[in-house]
C-alpha positions as CSV (number, residue, x, y, z in Angstrom):
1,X,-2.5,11.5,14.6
2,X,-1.0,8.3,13.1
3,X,2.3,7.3,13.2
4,X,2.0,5.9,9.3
5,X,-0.2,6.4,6.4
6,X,-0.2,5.3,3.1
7,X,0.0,7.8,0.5
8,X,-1.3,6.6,-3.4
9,X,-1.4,8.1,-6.5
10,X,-3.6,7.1,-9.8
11,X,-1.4,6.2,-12.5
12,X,-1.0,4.4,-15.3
13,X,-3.4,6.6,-17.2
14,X,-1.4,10.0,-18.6
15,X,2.1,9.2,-19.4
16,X,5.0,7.5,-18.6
17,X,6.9,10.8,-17.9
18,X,4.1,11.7,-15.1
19,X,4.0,8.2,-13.0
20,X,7.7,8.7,-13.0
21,X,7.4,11.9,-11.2
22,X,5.1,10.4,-8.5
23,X,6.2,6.9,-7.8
24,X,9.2,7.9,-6.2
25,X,6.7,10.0,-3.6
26,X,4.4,7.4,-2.6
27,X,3.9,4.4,-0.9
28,X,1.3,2.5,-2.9
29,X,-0.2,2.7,-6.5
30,X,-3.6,2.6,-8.6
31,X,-2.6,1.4,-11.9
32,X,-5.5,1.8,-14.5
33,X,-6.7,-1.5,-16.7
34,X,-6.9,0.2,-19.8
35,X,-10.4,0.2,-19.8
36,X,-10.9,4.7,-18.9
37,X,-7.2,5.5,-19.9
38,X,-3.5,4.2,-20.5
39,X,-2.4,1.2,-23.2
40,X,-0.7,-2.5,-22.2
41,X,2.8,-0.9,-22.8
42,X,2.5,2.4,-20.5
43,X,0.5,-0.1,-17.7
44,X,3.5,-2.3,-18.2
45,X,6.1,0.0,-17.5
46,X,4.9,1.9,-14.8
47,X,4.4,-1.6,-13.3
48,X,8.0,-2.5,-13.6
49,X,9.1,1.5,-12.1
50,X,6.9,0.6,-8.7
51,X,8.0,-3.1,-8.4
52,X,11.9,-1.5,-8.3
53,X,10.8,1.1,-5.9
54,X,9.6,-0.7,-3.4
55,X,5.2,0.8,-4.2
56,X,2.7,-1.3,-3.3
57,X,0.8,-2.4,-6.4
58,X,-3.2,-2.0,-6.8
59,X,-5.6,-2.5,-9.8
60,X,-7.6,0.6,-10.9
61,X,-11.0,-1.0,-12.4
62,X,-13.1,1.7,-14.2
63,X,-16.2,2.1,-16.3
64,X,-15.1,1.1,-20.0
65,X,-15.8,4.8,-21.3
66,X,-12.4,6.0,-22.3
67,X,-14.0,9.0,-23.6
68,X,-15.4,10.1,-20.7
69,X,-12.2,8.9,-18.6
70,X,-14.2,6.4,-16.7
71,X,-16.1,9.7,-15.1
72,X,-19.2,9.0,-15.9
73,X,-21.7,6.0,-14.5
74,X,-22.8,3.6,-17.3
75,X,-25.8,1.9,-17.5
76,X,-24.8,-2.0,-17.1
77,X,-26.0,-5.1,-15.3
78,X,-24.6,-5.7,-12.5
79,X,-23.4,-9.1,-13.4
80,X,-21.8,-7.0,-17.0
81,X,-20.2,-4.9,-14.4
82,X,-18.4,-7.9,-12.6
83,X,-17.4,-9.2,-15.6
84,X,-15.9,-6.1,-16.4
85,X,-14.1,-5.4,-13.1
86,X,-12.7,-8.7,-13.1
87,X,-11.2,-9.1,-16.6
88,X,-9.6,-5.5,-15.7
89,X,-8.3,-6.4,-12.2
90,X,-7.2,-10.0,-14.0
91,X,-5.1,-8.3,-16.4
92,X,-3.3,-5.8,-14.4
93,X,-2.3,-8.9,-12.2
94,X,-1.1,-11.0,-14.9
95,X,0.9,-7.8,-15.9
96,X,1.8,-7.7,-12.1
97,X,3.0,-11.3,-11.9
98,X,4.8,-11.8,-15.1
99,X,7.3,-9.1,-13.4
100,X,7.6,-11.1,-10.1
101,X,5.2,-8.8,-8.4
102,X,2.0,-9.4,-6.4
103,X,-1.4,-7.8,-6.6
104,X,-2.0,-6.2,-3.3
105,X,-5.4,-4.1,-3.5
106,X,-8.0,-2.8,-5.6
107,X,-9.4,1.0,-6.1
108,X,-12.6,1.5,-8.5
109,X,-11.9,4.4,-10.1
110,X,-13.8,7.9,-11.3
111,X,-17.8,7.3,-11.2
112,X,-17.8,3.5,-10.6
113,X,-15.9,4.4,-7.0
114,X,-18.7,6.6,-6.2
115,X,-21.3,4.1,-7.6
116,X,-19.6,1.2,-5.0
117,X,-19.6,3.8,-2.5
118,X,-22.8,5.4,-2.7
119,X,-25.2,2.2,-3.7
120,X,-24.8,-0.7,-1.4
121,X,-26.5,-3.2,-3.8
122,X,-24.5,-2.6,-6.4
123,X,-21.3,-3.0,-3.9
124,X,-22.7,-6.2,-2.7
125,X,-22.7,-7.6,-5.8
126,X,-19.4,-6.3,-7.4
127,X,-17.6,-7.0,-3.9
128,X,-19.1,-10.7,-3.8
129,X,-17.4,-11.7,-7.1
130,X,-14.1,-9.6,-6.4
131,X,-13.8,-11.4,-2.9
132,X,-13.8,-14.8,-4.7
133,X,-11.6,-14.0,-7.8
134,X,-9.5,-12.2,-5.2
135,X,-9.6,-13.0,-1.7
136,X,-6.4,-11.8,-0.6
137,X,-6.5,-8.0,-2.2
138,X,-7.6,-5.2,0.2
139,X,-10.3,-2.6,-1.0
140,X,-9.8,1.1,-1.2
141,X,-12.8,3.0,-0.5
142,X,-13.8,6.4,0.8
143,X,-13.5,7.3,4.0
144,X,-16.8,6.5,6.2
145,X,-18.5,4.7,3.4
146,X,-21.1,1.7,3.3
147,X,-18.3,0.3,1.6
148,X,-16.4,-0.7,4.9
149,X,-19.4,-2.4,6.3
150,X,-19.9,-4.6,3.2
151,X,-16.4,-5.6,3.1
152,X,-15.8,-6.7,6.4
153,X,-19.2,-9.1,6.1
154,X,-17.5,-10.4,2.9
155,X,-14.2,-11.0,5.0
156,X,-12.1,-8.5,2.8
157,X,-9.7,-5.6,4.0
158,X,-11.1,-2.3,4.0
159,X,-8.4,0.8,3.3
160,X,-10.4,4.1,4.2
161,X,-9.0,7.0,1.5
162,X,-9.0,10.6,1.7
163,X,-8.4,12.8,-1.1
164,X,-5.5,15.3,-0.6
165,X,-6.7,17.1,-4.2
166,X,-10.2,17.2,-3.9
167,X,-12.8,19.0,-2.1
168,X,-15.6,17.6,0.5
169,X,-19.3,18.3,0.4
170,X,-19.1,16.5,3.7
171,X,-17.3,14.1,5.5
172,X,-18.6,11.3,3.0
173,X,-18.7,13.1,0.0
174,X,-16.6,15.1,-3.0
175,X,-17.7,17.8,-5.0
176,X,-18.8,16.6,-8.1
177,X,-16.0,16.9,-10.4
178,X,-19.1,19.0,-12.8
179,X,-18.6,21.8,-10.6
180,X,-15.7,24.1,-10.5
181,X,-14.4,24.0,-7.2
182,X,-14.1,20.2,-7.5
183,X,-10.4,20.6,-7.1
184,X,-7.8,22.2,-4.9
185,X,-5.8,24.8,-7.1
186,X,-4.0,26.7,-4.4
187,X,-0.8,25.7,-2.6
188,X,-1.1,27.1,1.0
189,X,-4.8,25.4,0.9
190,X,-3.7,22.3,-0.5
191,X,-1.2,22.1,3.0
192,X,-4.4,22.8,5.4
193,X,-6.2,20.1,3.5
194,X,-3.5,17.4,3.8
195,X,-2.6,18.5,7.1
196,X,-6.2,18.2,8.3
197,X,-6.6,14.8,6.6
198,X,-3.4,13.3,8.2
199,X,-5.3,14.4,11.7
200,X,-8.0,12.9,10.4
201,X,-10.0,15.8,10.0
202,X,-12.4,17.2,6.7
203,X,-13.3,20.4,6.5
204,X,-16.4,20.4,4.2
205,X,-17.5,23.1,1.7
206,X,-20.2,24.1,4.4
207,X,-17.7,25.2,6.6
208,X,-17.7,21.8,9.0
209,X,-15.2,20.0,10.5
210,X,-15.7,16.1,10.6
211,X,-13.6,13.8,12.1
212,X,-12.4,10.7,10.0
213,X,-10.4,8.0,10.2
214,X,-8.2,7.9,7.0
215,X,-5.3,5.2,6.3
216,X,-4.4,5.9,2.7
217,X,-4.5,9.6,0.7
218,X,-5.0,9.7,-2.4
219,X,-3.1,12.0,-5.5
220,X,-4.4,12.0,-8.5
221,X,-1.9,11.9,-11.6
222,X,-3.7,14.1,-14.3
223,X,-4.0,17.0,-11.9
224,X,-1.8,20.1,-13.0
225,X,0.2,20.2,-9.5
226,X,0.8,16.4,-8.9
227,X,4.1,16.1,-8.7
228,X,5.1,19.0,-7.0
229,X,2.1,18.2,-4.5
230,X,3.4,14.7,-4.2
231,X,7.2,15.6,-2.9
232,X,4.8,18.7,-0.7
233,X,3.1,15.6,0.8
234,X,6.2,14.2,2.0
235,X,7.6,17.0,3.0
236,X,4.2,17.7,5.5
237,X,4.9,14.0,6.7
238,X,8.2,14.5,7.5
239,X,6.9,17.9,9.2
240,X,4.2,15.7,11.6
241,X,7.0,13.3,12.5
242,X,4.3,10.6,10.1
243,X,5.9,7.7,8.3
244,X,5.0,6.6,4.8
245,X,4.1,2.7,4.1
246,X,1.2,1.1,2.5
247,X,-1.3,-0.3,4.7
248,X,-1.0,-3.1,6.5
249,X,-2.6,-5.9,5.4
């Protein structure tokens, strides 16, 4: 087991009154580019809360499908999707800056994660552009992805991510939000999940154990039990004698 992990949340894309909640319970932060969900002012704000607590800031790039809140792959070029992902990840760090912060990662969110993840391509050419425009930002990506591979070629910082709300079809991949055990509901199995993840374990839905190696977990914010899972997840680190921080880059 480690003696740190990271611990991030999504946010940025519900409310004001939910980032609040989590922030204090994490270590680092996804903050959504208005292009799938949130506006300049509620971007701004939660911004400003995780500078003065101390949360490593990240930019959470997305399809530009509000409707579908960035869940859903698009069909675009991929030079239309680098254009995309870097205005998003641009404005987020002018936000960042223009509060006396700095931009330390970058998380795709919903479908274009798995996209990245799943289609190494794709990732090569997104990841190309992103490790010009910025060099110095770390990638999050799931846990024993292609992903890593095509990162460390391009000289940029891989974080490997497990998700402490979600559910595994195996070691490399969720259940597809379309199907309705996508997501942890109960309590007692949410704790075997985290507490498997923080050992770097998976169970998987056909009954396998895989062993991972995980440096950041994720919450997400528009989940009914995110907040009281976030102060859970601190309270199962403090229960494994694990210390919160954001990676180290």
């Amino acid at each position: 087991m480690r003696d740190a992990i990271d611990l991030n949340c999504d946010v940025g894309e519900v409310s004001w009154e939910c980032d609040a909640q989590l922030l204090p319970f994490v270590s680092s932060c996804n903050v959504s580019c208005g292009a799938h969900a949130g506006d300049l002012s509620l971007i701004t704000a939660t911004v400003r809360e995780a500078l003065r607590l101390g949360v490593a800031i990240g930019a959470h790039p997305a399809y530009p499908d509000r409707k579908n809140f960035g869940r859903t792959s698009m069909s675009m070029s991929a030079e239309q999707l680098l254009h995309e992902v870097l205005e998003q990840c641009d404005l987020l760090r002018g936000v960042v800056r223009s509060l006396g912060g700095h931009l330390q990662h970058i998380k795709p969110h919903g479908a274009l994660y798995h996209d990245l993840a799943q289609q190494p391509k794709l990732a090569d050419a997104i990841l190309t552009g992103v490790s010009q425009a910025f060099p110095k930002c770390a990638i999050f990506g799931l846990a024993g992805s292609a992903l890593a591979g095509i990162c460390q070629e391009l000289g940029l910082r891989f974080i490997a991510e497990g998700f402490a709300d979600r559910r595994y079809a195996s070691a490399t991949a969720l259940v597809p939000r379309s199907q309705s055990n996508a997501t942890l509901e109960d309590t007692i199995e949410f704790q075997e999940h985290f507490d498997r993840l923080l050992r770097g374990e998976i169970l998987d839905t056909q009954n396998r154990l895989n062993q991972v190696s995980i440096e950041t977990i994720c919450l997400h914010s528009d989940t009914p039990h995110a907040s009281a899972w976030s102060q859970l997840a601190n309270t199962r680190l403090k229960a494994a004698h694990v210390r919160l921080a954001p990676p180290a880059l």
